[in-house]
N, C-alpha and C positions, 0 to 999 in steps of 0.2 A: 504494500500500500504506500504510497506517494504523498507526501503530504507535501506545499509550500510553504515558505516562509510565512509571508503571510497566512497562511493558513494556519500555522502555529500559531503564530499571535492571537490569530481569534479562538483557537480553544483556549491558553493561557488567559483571554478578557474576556470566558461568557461567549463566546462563541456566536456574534451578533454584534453589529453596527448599525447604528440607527441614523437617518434624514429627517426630518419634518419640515412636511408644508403644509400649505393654511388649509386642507382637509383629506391630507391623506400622511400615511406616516410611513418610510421605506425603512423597512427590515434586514439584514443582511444575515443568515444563519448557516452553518455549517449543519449537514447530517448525515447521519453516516448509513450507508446504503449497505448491507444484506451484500442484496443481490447482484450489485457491482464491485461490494469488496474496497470501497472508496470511500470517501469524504465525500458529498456535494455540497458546491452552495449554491445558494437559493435565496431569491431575493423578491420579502412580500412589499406590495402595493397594498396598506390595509386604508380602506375610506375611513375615517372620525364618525365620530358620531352618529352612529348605526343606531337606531334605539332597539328593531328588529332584529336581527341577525339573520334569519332566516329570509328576508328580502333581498339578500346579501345574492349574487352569483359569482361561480369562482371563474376564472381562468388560467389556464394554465400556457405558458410557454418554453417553448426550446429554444435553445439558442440564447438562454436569460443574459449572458455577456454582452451581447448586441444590443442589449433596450439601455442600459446609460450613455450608449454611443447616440441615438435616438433622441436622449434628452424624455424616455416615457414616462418619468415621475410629474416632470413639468406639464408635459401633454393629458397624463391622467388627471391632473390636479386641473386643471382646466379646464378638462372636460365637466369633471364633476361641479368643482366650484360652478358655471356657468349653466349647471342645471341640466346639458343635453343631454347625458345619461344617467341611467339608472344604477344603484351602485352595485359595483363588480370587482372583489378582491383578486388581483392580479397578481400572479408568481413565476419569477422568469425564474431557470434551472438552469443552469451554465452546465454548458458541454464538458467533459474531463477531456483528458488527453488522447483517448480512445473512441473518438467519437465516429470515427468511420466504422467501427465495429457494433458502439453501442446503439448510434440512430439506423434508419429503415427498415427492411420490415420486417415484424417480430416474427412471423410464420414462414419465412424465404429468404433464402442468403439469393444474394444476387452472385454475378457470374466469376465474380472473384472475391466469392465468399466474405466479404463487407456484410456487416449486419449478425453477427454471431454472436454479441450480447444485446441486441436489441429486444430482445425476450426479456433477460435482464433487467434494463433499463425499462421496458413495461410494467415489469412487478413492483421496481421502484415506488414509478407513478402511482398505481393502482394500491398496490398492498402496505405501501410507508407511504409516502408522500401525503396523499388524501387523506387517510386516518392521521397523521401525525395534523393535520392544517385543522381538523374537526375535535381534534384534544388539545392543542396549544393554545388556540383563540375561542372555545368551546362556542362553536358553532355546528348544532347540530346535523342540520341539513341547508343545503344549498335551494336556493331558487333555478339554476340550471349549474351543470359545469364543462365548462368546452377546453380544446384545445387548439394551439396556435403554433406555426415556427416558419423559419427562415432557409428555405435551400433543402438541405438533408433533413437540417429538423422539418420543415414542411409535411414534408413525405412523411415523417415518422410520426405527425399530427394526424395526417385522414389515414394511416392505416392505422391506427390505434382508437381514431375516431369509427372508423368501418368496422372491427374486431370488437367491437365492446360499444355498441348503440346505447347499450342501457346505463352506460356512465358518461357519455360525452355527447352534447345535442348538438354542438358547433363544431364545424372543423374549418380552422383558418390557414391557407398554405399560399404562403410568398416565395413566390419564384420557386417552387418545388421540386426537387430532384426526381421529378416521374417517371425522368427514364429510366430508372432503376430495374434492371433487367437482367435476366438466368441464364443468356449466353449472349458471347461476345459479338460485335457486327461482324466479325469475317467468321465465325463458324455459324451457319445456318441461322442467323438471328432473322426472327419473323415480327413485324411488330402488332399483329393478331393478338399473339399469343408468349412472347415473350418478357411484355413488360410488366412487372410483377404489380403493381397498384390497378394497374388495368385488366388484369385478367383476374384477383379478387372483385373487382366490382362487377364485373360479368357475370362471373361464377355465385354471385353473393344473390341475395334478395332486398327490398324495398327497406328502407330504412323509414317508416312513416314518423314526421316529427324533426327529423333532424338538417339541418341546413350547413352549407357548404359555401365557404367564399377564396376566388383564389384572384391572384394578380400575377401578372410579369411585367417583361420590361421588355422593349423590343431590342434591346443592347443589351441583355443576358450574356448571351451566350452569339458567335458566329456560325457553328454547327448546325448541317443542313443533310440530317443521314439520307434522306429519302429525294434529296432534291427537289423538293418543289415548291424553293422558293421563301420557305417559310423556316424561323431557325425553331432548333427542336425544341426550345420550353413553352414557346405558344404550338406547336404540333399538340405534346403531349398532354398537355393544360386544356386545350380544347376538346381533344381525343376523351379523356375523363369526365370530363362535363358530358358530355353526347355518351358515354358512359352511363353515368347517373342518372341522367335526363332515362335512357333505354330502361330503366329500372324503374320508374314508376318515381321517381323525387320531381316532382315540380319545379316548376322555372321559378318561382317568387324564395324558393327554398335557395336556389343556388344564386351567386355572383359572379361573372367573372370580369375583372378590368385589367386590359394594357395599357401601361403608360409607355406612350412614343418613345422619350426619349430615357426612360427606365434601364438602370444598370441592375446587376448580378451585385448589389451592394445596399449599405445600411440606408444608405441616404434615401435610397428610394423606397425600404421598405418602410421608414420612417414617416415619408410622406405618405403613403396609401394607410398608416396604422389608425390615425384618424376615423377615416370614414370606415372602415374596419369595425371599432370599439362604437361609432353611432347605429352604424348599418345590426349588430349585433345584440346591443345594449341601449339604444338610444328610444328615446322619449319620441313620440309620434310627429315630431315635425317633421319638416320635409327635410334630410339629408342637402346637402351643398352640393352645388355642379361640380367635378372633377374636372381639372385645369391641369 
């Protein structure tokens, strides 16, 4: 087990560093995962003055290193302060140093076997993670709980959101690694049937209830496997929607937006997080035009 310097320092101080803003409070905690055999930390977004709890919805994110790059404490605190949404305790979960092992999808190694504690890293979530967030700030139950991430973590949000309906009604995937596939493009690779997130939602049935929001960037990525023009995170991106759509999820359930000139980068998932946290959690006004 791996611990950093910093990391030390936070078990030797209480294992926790605290932010305050004018109505949300950012948590920083160390826990220790079982089923990874590591430290994580994890960083909550808790709203003030809840009088409720149970009105409370949780979120969950991957990738939790990437949201103070973001500036998401300021953006949540905003959001709430200003009324547009509903309250939603947010927890970003920072990647360890095994992340290509730990994120994508927890039932299929893809074709060089990446993903082989993603299994892991689900039980995390599900069997510590959640119960520990329902015993610390005893909060009994949630009003919903979703999940969210960035690239791989994306991917590792709607397959974990598809695998377990009955614990996650959102699933939010920024720029998602969906090509995530079981054989390589020079050995027989079919995109039917080989890209592993797309052929569980084939293979899957109707998720009644549960809603879906994805973005890209049209500056992702340059890769264009199939030639036609299109680079592969809008192929794949679109290809899954028409996926889900074939499955009985309704269009008012799903989202998807490109932004033109959107990169493979924080900046932009930063921008789209926004109307993200309204489109999810927001109060019945009418959402803002997208620029």
């Amino acid at each position: 087990m791996f611990i950093t310097g910093g990391q030390v320092l936070q078990l030797i101080f209480g294992a926790m560093q605290m932010t305050e803003l004018s109505v949300i409070v950012v948590e920083r905690k160390l826990i220790y995962s079982t089923a990874l055999r590591r430290y994580v930390t994890v960083e909550f977004y808790l709203p003030k003055n809840i009088s409720n709890p149970s009105e409370l919805s949780l979120l969950l994110i991957n990738d939790g290193q990437d949201l103070p790059k973001m500036q998401f404490g300021n953006m949540l605190n905003e959001l709430l302060e200003a009324n547009k949404i509903l309250p939603v305790l947010c927890v970003g979960i920072y990647a360890g140093a095994k992340r290509m092992l730990e994120y994508g999808t927890a039932n299929v190694l893809d074709f060089k076997s990446r993903g082989s504690r993603a299994a892991a890293y689900s039980s995390f979530i599900i069997d510590k993670l959640i119960p520990y967030i329902h015993s610390e700030y005893c909060i009994e139950s949630f009003l919903n709980c979703s999940v969210a991430g960035f690239s791989l973590g994306g991917l590792t949000a709607i397959d974990m959101a598809w695998n377990h309906p009955e614990k996650f009604s959102i699933a939010g995937v920024f720029s998602g690694s969906l090509w995530w596939r079981t054989k390589d493009l020079d050995d027989g690779y079919d995109e039917e049937t080989d890209r592993i997130m797309h052929r569980q939602v084939k293979e899957g049935n109707s998720r009644p209830g549960q809603r879906f929001y994805f973005t890209t960037g049209s500056l992702d990525e340059t890769a264009d496997r199939n030639g036609n023009g299109i680079i592969d995170s809008i192929d794949d991106t679109t290809d899954l929607v028409k996926n889900l759509k074939d499955q009985g999820i309704p269009d008012k359930d799903i989202v998807y937006i490109n932004y033109e000139d959107g990169k493979h980068d924080v900046e932009t998932w930063g921008r789209a997080m926004p109307h993200f946290l309204q489109w999810g959690w927001g109060r019945k006004e009418k959402l803002p035009i997208l620029i």
